[in-house]
C-alpha positions as CSV (number, residue, x, y, z in Angstrom):
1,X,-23.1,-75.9,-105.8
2,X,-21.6,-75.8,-102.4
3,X,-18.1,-77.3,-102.7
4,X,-18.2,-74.8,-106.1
5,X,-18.7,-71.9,-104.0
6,X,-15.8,-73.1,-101.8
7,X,-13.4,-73.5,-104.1
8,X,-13.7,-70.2,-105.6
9,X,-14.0,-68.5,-102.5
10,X,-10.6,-70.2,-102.0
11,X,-9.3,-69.6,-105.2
12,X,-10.0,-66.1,-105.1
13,X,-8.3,-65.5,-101.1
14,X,-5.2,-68.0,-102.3
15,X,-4.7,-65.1,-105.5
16,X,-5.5,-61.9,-103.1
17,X,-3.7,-62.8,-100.0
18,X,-1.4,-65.7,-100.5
19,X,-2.0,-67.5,-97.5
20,X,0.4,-69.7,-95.7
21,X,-2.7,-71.5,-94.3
22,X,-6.3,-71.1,-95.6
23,X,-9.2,-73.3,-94.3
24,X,-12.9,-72.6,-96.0
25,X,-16.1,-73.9,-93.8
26,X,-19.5,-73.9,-95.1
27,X,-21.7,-73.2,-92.7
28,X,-25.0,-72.9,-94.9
29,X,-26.4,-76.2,-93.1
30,X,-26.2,-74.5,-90.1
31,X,-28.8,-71.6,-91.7
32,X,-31.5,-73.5,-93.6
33,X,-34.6,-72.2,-94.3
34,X,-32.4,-68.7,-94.1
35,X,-35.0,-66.9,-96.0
36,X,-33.0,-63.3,-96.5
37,X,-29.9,-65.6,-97.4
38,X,-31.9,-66.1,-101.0
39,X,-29.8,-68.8,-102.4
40,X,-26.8,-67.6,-101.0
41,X,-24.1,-69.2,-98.5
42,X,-22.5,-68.8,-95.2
43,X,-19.4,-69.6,-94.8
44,X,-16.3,-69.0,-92.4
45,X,-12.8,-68.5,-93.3
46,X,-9.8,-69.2,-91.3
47,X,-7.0,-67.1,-93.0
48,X,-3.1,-67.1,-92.5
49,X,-1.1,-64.4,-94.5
50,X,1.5,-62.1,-94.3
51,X,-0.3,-59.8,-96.1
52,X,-2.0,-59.0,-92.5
53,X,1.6,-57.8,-91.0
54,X,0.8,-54.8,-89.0
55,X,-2.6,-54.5,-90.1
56,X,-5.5,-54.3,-87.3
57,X,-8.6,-56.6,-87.6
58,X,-10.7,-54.0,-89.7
59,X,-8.2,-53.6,-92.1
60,X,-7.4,-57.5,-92.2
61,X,-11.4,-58.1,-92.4
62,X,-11.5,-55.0,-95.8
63,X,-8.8,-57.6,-97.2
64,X,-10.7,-60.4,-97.3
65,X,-14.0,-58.8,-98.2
66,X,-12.2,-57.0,-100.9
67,X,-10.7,-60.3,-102.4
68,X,-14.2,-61.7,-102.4
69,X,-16.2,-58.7,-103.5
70,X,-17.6,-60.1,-106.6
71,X,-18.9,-63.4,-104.6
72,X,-20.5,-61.7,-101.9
73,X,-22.8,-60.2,-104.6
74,X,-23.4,-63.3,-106.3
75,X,-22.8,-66.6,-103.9
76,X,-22.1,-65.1,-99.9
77,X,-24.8,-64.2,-97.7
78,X,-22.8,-64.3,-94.3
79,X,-19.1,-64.7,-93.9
80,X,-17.1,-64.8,-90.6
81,X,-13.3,-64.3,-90.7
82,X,-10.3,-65.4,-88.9
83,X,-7.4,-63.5,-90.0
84,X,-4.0,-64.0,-88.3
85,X,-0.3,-63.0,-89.2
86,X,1.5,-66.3,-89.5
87,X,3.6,-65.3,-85.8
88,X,0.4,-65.1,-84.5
89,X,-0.8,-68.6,-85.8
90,X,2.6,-70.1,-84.4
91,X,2.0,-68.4,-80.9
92,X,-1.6,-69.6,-81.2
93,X,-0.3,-73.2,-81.8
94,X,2.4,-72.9,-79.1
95,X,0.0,-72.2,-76.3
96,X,-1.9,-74.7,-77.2
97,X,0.9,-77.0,-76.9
């Protein structure tokens, strides 16, 4: 059920945002015995789009929560986002150079 969940959680960001980079982490394990999660998942995203161009981290967050809207009902408990423009992922990746 797991690496279900995480291919339509991509699925549904790679139709909404059309990421240059998109990285999906299931983080359930880290949660078990969760018992408010009630089936559900947690799960981090690591999102790369230029749909975020001058956007601020709210906006950028309502993005990817709208995109998954119907799984957070149904298959997300907790989900933490990382949402950058794609110059801020290349200045990320420069510093770390």
């Amino acid at each position: 059920m797991s690496a279900e969940r995480v291919e339509r959680i991509r699925e549904y960001l790679e139709a909404a945002l059309a990421p240059q980079q998109l990285e999906v982490i299931d983080e359930s394990h880290l949660h078990a015995g969760h018992a408010s999660a009630g089936g559900k998942g947690h799960f981090r995203v690591r999102v790369v789009s230029g749909r975020f161009s001058g956007l601020g981290l709210l906006q950028r967050h309502r993005l990817v929560y709208d995109a998954l809207s119907e799984l957070m009902e149904q298959d997300i408990h907790a989900l933490a986002i990382e949402a950058r423009t794609p110059e801020e992922s290349n200045r990320s990746k420069e510093s770390s150079s």
